[in-house]
Backbone as CSV, one residue per row, in Angstrom:
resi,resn,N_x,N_y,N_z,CA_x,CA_y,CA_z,C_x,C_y,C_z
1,UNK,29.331,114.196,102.158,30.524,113.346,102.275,31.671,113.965,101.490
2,UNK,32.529,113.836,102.264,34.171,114.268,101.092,34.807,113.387,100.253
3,UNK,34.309,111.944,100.880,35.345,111.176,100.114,35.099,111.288,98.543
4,UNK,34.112,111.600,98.368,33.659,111.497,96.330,34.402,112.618,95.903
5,UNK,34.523,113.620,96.523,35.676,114.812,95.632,37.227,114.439,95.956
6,UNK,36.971,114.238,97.075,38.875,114.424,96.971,39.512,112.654,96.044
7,UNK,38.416,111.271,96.312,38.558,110.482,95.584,39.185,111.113,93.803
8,UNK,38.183,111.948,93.219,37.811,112.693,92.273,39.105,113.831,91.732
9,UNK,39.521,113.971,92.899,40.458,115.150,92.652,42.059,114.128,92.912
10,UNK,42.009,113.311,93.346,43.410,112.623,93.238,42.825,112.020,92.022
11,UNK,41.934,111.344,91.636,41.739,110.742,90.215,42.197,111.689,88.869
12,UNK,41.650,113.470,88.979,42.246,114.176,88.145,43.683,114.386,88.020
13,UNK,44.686,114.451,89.335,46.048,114.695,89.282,46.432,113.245,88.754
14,UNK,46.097,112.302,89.393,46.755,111.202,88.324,46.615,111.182,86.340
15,UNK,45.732,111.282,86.297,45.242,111.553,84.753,46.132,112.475,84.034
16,UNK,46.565,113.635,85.222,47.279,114.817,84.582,48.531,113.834,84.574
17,UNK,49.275,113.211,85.305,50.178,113.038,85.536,50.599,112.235,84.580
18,UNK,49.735,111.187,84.620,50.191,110.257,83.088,49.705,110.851,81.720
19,UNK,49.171,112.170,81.262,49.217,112.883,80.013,50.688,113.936,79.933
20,UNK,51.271,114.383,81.358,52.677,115.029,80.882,53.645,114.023,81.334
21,UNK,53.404,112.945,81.039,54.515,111.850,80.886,54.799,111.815,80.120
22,UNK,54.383,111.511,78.413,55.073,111.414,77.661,56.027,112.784,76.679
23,UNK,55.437,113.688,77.519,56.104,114.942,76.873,57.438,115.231,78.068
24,UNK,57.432,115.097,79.300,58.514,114.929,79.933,59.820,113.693,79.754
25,UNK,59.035,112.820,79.192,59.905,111.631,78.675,60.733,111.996,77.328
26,UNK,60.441,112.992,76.378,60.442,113.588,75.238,61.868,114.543,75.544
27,UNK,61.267,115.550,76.333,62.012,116.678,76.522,63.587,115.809,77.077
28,UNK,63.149,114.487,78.154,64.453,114.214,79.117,65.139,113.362,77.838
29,UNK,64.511,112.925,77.002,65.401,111.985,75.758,66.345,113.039,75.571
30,UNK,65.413,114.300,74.632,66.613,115.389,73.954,67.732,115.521,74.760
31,UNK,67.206,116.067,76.057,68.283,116.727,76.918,69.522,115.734,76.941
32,UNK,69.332,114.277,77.128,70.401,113.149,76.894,71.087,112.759,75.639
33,UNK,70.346,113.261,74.845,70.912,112.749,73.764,71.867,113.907,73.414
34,UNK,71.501,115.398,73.635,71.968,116.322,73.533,73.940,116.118,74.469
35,UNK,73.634,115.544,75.568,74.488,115.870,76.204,75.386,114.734,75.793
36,UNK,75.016,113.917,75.155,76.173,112.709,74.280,77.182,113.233,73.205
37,UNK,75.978,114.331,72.437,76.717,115.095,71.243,77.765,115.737,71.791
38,UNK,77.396,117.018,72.760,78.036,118.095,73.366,79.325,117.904,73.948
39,UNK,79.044,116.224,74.154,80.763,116.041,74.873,81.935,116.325,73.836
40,UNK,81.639,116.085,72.528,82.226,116.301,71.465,82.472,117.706,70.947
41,UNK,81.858,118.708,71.698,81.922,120.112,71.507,82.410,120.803,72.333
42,UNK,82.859,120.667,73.112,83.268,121.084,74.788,82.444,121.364,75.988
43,UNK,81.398,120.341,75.469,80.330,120.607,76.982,81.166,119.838,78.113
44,UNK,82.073,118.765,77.954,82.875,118.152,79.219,83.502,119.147,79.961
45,UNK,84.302,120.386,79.587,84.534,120.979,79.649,83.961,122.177,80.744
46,UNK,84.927,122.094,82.539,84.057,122.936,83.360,85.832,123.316,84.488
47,UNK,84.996,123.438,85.555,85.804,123.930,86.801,84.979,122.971,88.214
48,UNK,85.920,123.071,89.209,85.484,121.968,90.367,85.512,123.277,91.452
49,UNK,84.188,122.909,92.708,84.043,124.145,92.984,83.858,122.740,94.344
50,UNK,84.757,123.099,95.032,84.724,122.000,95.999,85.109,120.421,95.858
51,UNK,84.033,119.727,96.387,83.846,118.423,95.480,83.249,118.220,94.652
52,UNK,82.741,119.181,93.977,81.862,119.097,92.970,82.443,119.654,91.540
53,UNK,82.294,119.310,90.425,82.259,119.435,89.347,81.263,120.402,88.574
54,UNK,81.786,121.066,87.800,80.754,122.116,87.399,80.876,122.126,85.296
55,UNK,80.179,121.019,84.755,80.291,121.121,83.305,79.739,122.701,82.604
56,UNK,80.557,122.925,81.345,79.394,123.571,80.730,78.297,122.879,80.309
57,UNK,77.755,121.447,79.724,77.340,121.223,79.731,75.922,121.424,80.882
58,UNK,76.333,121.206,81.926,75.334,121.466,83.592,74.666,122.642,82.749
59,UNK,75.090,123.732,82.396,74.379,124.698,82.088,72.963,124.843,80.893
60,UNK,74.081,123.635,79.726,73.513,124.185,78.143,72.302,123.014,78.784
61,UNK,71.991,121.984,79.531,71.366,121.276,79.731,70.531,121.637,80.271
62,UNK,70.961,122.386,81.885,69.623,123.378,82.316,68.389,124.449,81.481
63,UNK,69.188,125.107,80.211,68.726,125.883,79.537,67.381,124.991,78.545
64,UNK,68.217,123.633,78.172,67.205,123.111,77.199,65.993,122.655,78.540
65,UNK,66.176,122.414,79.635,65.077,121.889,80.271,64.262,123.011,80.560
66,UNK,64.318,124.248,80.570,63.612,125.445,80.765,62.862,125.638,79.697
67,UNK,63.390,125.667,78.726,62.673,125.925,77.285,61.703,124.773,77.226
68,UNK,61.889,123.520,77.936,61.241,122.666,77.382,60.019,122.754,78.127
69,UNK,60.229,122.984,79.537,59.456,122.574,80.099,58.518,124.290,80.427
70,UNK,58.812,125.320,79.651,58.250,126.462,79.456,56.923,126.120,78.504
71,UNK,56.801,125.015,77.728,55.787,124.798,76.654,55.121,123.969,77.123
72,UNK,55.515,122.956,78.582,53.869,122.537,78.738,52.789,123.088,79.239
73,UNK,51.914,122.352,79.002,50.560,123.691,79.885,50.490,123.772,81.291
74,UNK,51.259,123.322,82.343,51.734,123.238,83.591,52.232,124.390,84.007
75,UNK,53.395,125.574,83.460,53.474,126.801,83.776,53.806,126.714,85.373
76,UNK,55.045,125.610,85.180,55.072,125.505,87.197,56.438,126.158,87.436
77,UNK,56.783,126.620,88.260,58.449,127.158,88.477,59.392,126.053,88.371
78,UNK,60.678,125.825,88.200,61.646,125.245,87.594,63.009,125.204,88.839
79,UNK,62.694,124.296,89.783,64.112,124.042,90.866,65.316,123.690,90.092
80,UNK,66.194,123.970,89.887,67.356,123.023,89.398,68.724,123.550,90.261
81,UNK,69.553,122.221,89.787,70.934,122.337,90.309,71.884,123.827,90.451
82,UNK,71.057,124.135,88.551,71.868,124.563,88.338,71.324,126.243,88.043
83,UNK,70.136,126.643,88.632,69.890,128.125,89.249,69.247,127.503,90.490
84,UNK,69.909,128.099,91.639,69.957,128.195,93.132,69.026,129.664,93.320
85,UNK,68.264,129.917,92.728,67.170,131.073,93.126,66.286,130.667,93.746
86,UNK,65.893,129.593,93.282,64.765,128.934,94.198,65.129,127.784,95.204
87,UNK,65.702,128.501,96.249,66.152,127.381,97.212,65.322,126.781,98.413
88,UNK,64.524,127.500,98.427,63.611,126.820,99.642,62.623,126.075,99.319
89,UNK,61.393,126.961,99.690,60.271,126.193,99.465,59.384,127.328,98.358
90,UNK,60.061,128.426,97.442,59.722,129.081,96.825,59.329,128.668,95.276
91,UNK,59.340,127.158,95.058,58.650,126.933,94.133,57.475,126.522,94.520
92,UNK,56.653,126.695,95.889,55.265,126.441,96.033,54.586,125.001,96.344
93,UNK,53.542,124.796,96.184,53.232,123.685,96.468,53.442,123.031,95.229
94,UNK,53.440,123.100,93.971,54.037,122.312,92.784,55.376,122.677,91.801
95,UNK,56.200,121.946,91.711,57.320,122.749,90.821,58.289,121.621,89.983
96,UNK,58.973,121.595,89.117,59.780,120.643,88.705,61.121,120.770,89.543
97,UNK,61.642,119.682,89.801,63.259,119.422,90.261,63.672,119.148,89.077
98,UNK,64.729,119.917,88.870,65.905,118.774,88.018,67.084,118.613,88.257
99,UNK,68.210,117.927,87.963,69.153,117.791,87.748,69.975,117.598,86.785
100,UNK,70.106,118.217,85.453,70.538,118.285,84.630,71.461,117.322,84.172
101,UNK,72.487,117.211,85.061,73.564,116.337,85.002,73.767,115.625,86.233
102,UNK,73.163,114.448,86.581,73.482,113.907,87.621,75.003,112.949,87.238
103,UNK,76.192,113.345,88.368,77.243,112.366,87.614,78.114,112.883,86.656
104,UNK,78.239,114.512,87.099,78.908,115.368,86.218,80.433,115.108,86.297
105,UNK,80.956,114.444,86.932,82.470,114.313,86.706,82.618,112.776,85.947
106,UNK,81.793,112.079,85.931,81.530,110.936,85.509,81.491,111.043,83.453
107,UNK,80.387,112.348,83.640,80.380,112.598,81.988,81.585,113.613,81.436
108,UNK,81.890,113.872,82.799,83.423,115.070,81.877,84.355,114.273,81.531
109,UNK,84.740,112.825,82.631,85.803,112.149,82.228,85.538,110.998,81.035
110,UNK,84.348,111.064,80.658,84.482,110.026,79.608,83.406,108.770,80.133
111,UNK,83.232,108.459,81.379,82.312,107.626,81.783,81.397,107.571,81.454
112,UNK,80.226,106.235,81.536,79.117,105.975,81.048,78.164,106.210,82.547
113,UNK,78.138,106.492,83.289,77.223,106.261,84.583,76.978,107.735,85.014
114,UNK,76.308,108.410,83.953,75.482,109.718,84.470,74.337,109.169,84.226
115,UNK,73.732,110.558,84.695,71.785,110.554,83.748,71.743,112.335,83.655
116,UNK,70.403,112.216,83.633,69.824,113.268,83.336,68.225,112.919,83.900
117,UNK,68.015,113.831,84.858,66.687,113.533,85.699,65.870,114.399,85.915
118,UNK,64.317,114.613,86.467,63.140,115.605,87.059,62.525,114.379,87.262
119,UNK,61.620,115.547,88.483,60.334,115.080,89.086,59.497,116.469,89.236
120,UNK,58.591,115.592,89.140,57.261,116.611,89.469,56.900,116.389,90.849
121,UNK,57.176,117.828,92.267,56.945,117.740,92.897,55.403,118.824,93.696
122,UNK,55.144,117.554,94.250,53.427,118.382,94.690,53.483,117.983,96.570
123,UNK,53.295,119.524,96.698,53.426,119.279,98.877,55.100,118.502,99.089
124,UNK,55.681,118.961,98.339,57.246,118.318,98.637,57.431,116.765,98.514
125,UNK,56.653,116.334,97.635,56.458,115.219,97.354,56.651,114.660,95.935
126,UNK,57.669,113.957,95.431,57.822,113.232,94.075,56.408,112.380,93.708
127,UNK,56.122,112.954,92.310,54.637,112.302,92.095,54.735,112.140,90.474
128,UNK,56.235,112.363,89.677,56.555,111.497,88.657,57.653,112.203,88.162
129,UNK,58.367,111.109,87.540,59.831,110.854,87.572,59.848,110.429,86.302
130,UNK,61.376,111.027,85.720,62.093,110.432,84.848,63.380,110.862,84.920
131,UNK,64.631,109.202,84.957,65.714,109.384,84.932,65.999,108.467,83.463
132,UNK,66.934,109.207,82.983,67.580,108.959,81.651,69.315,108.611,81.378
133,UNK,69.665,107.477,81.069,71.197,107.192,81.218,71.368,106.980,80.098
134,UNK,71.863,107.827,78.836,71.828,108.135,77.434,73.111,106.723,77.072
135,UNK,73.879,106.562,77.796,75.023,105.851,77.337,74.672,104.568,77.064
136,UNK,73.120,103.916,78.364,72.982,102.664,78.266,71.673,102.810,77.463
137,UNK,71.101,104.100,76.881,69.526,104.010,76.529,68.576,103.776,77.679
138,UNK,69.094,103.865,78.924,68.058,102.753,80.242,67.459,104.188,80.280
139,UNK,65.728,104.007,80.205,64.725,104.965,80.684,64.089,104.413,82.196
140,UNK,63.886,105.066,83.290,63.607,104.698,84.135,62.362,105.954,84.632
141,UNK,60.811,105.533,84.690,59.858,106.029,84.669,59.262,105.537,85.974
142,UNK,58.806,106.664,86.313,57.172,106.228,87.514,56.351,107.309,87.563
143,UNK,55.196,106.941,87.806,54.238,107.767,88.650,53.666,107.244,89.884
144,UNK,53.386,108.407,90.721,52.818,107.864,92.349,51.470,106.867,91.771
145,UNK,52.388,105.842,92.606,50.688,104.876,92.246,50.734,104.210,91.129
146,UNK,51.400,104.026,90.693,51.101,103.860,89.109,52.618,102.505,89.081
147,UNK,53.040,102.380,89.783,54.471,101.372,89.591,55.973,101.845,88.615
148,UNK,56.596,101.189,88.608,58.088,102.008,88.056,58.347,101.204,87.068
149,UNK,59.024,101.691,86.049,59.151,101.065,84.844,60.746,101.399,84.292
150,UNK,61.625,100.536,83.549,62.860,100.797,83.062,62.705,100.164,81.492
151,UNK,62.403,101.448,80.286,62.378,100.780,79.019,61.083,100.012,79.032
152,UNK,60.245,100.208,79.985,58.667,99.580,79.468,58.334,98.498,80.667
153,UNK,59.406,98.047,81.148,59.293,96.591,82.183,59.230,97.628,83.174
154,UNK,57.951,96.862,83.913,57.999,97.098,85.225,58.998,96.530,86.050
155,UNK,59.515,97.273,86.951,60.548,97.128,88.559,60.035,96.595,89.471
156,UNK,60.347,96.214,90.479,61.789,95.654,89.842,61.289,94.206,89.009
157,UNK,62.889,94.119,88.177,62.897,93.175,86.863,63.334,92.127,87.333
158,UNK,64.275,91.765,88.140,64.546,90.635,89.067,65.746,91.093,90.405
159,UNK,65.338,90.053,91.093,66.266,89.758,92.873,67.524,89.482,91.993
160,UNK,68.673,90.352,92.877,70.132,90.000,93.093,70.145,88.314,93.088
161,UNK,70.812,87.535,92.724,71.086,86.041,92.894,71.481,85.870,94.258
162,UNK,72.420,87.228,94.687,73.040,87.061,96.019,73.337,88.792,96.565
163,UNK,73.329,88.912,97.541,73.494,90.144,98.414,74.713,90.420,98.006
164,UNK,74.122,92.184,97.241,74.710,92.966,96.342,74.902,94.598,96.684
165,UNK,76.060,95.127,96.840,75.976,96.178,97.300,76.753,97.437,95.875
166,UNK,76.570,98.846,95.957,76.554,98.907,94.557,77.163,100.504,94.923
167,UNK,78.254,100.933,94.912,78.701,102.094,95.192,79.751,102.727,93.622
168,UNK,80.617,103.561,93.913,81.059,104.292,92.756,82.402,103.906,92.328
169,UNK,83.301,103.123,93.168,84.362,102.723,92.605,84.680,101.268,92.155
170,UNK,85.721,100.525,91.577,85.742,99.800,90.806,86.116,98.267,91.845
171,UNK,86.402,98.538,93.430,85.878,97.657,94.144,85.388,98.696,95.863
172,UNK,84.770,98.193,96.591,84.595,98.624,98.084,85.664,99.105,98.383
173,UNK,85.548,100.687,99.349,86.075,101.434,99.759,85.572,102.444,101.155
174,UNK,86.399,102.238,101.946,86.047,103.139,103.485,84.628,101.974,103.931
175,UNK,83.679,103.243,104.225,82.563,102.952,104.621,81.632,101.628,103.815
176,UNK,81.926,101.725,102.127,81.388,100.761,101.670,82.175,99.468,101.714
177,UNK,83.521,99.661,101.977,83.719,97.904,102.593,83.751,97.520,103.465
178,UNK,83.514,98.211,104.941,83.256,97.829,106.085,81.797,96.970,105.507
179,UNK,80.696,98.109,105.378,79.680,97.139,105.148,79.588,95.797,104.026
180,UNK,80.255,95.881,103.041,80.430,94.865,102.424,80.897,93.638,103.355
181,UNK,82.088,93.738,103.857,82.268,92.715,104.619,81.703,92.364,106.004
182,UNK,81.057,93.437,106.957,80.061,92.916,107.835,78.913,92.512,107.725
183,UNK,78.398,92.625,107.149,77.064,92.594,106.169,76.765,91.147,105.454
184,UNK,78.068,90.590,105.302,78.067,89.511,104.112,77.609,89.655,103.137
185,UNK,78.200,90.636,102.536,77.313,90.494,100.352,78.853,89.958,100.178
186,UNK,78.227,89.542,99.138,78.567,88.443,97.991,79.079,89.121,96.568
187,UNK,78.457,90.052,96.396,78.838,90.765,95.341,78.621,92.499,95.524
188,UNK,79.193,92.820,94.319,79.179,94.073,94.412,79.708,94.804,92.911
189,UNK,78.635,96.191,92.130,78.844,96.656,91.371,79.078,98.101,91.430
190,UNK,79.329,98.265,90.097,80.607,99.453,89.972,79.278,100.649,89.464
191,UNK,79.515,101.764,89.733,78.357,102.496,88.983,78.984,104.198,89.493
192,UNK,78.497,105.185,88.413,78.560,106.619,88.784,78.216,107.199,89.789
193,UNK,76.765,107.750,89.061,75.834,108.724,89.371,75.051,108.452,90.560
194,UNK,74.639,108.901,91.662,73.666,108.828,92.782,72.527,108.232,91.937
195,UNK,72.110,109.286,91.242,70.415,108.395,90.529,70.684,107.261,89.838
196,UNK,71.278,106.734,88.906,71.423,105.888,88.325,71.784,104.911,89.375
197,UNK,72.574,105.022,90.420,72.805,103.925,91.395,71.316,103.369,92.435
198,UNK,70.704,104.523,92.266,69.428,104.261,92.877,68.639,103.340,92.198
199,UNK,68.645,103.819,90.905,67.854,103.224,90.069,68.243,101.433,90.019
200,UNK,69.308,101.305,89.879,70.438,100.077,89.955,69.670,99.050,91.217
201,UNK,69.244,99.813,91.896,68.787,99.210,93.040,67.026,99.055,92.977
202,UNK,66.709,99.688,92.025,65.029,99.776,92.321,64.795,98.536,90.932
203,UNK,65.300,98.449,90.189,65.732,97.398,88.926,65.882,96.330,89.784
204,UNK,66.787,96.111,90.635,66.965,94.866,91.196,68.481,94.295,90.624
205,UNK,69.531,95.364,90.418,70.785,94.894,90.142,71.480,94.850,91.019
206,UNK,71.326,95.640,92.119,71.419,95.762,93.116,70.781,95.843,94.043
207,UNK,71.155,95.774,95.817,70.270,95.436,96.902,70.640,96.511,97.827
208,UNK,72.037,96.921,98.101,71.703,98.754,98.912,72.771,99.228,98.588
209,UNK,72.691,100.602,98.420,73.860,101.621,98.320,73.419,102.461,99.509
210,UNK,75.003,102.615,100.142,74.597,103.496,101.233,75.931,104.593,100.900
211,UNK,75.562,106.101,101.034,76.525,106.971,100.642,76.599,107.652,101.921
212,UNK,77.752,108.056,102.355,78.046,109.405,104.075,77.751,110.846,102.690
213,UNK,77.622,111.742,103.425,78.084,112.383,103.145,76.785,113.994,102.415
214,UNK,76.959,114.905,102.300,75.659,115.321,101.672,75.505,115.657,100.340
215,UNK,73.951,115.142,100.627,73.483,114.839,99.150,71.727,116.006,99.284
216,UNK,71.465,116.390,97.666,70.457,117.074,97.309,69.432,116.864,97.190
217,UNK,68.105,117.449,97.019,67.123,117.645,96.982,66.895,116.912,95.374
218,UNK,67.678,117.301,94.434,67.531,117.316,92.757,68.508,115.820,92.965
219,UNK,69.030,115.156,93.444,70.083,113.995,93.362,68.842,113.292,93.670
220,UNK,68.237,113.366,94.991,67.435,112.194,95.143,65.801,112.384,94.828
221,UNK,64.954,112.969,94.287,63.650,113.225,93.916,63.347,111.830,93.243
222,UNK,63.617,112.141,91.990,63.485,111.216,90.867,63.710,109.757,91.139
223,UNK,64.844,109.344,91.244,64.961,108.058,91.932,64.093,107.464,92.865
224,UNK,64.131,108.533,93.765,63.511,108.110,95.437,61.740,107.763,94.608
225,UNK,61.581,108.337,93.991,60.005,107.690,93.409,60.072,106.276,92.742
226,UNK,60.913,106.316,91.904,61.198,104.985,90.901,61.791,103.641,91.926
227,UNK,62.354,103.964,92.657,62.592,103.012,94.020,61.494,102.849,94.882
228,UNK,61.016,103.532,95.133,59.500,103.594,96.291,58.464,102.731,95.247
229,UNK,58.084,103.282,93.827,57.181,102.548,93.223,57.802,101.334,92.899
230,UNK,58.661,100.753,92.962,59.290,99.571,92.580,59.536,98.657,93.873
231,UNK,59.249,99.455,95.086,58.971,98.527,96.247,60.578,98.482,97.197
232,UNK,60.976,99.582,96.529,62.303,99.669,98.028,62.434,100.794,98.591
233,UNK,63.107,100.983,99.471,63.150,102.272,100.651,64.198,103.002,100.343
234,UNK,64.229,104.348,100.276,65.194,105.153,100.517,64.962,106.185,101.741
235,UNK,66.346,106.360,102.358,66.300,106.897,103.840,67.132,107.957,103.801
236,UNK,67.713,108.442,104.870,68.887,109.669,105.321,69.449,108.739,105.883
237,UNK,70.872,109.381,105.871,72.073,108.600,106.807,71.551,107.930,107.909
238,UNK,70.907,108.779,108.827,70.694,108.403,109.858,69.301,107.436,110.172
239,UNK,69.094,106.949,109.077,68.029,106.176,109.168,66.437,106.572,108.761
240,UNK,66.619,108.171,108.117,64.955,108.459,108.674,64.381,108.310,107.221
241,UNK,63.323,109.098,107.203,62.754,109.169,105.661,63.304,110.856,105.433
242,UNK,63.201,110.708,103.797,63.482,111.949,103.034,62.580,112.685,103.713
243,UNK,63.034,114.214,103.746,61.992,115.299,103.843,62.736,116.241,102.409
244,UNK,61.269,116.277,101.719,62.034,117.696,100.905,61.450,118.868,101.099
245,UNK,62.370,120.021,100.206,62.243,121.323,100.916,63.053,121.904,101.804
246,UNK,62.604,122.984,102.279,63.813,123.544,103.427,64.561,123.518,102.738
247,UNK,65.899,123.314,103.283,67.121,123.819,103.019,67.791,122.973,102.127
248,UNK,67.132,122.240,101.601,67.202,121.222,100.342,68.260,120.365,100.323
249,UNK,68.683,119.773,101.309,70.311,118.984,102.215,69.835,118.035,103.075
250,UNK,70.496,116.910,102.517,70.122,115.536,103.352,72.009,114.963,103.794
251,UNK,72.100,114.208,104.779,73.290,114.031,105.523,73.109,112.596,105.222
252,UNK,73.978,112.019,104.017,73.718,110.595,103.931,72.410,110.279,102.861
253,UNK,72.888,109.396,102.483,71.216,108.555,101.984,72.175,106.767,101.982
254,UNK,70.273,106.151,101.799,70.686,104.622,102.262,69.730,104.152,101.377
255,UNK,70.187,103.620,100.216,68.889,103.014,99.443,68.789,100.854,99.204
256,UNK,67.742,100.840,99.478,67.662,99.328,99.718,66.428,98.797,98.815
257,UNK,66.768,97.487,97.783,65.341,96.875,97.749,64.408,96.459,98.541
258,UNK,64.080,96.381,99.714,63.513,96.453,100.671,63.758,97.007,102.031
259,UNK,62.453,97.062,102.379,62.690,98.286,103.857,63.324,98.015,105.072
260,UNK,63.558,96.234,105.109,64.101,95.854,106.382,65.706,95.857,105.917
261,UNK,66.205,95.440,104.973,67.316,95.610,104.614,67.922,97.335,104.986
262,UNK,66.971,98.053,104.325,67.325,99.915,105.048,67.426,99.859,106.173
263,UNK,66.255,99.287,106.550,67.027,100.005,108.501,68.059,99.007,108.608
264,UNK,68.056,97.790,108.532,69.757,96.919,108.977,70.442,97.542,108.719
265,UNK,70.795,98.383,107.759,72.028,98.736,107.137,71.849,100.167,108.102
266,UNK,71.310,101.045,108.077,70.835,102.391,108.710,71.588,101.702,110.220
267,UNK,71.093,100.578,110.865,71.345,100.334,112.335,72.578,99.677,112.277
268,UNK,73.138,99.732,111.710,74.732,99.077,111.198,75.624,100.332,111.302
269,UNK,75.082,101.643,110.186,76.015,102.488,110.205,75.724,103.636,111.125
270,UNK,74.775,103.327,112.002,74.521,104.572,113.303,75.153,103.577,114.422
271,UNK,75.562,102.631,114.685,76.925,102.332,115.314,77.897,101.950,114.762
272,UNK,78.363,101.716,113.224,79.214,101.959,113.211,79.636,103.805,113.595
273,UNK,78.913,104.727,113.666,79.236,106.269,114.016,79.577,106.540,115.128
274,UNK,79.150,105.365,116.182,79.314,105.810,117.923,80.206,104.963,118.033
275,UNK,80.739,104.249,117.244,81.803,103.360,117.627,82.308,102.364,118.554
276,UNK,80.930,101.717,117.818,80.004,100.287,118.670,80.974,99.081,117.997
């Protein structure tokens, strides 16, 4: 029979998984706390290379996550934002994502709504997470299987009072107030960073963020676990599930405390696109 080993052998990767938790939880504190100091040193301090923002910080942050994550006994290759060497599927069947600075124009200007994030990915698959938002202290943890946690409480912590939608500016704009107002929410919060907005939603402060536009491999890993173990869906623009890997580019994401709420919203904004 197979089932007693491979039972056996997902029983060992979990075990592993919750013994480099607390040393990944360790390393992602420094790296945050680090990047609180640094603003004070000229880590805010970068160039915009498109729409994107490029801190020094992005860098001194990547460096401490290498070093850090060079000393566990894992010895896995290292995806990040911020060396593009490994762009495909050349970190193998196991490797860390990170994102150093998720929300980098957010921490150059002075804002509180970055993080600092990884996952441990196995077969292109998030199988534990930690996102870190140094400004609010909010730790946001999971492992596959294991449920999602923010600061120790399991996720989600409570339901919206009322249908809540949760994007980056200080009220609905374009695409997010069409759906605000077809949709009927009731409320709506202000927030940075892609992960942290995810997270916003897997907490239960929110009920969906839906973003156009493309988004990464290292933006959504981490989250997309801490939302999934906390019991909500994250999708692609167009409605589907994440694939990671390849070319490490998703068109859209749609994150919801629950899965029927994702596709409504998914079947909302694939006609709002045909111009239904």
């Amino acid at each position: 029979m197979v089932v007693g080993p491979i039972c056996k052998d997902t029983t060992l990767q979990f075990q592993e998984h919750m013994t480099l938790m607390d040393s990944v939880v360790a390393l992602v504190r420094e790296v945050g706390e680090s990047l609180q100091a640094w603003r004070k040193l000229g880590g805010a301090e970068g160039t915009w290379d498109g729409s994107q923002f490029h801190a020094k910080a992005d860098q001194w942050a990547h460096q401490l996550f290498e070093v850090g994550l060079s000393k566990l006994p894992t010895s896995l290759p290292v995806v990040s934002e911020e060396d593009l060497s490994l762009t495909k599927n050349d970190g193998g069947n196991r490797y860390w994502l990170v994102d150093p600075i998720d929300g980098t124009a957010s921490y150059a200007e002075g804002f509180a709504g970055y993080v600092t994030q990884i996952a441990l990915m196995e077969q292109e698959s998030p199988v534990l997470a930690v996102v870190f938002a140094p400004h609010y202290q909010d730790l946001f943890v999971a492992v596959k299987g294991d449920g999602a946690y923010r600061n120790g409480t399991r996720l989600p912590m409570a339901s919206s009072s009322s249908l809540t939608l949760i994007d980056n500016y200080s009220t609905p704009r374009g695409v997010a107030a069409d759906l605000y107002n077809e949709l009927s929410f009731r409320r709506y919060v202000e927030c940075g960073s892609i992960g942290l907005k995810i997270c916003r939603v897997a907490e239960g402060t929110a009920d969906v963020l839906l973003k156009p536009g493309q988004v990464r491999d290292w933006d959504l890993a981490a989250p997309h676990l801490i939302l999934q173990e906390a019991g909500g869906c994250l999708l692609d623009g167009q409605g589907q599930d994440i694939e990671y890997g390849a070319l490490r580019k998703h068109e859209g994401l749609i994150a919801a405390g629950e899965g029927a709420m994702a596709r409504r919203v998914a079947s909302w904004h694939h006609a709002r696109l045909l111009g239904k």
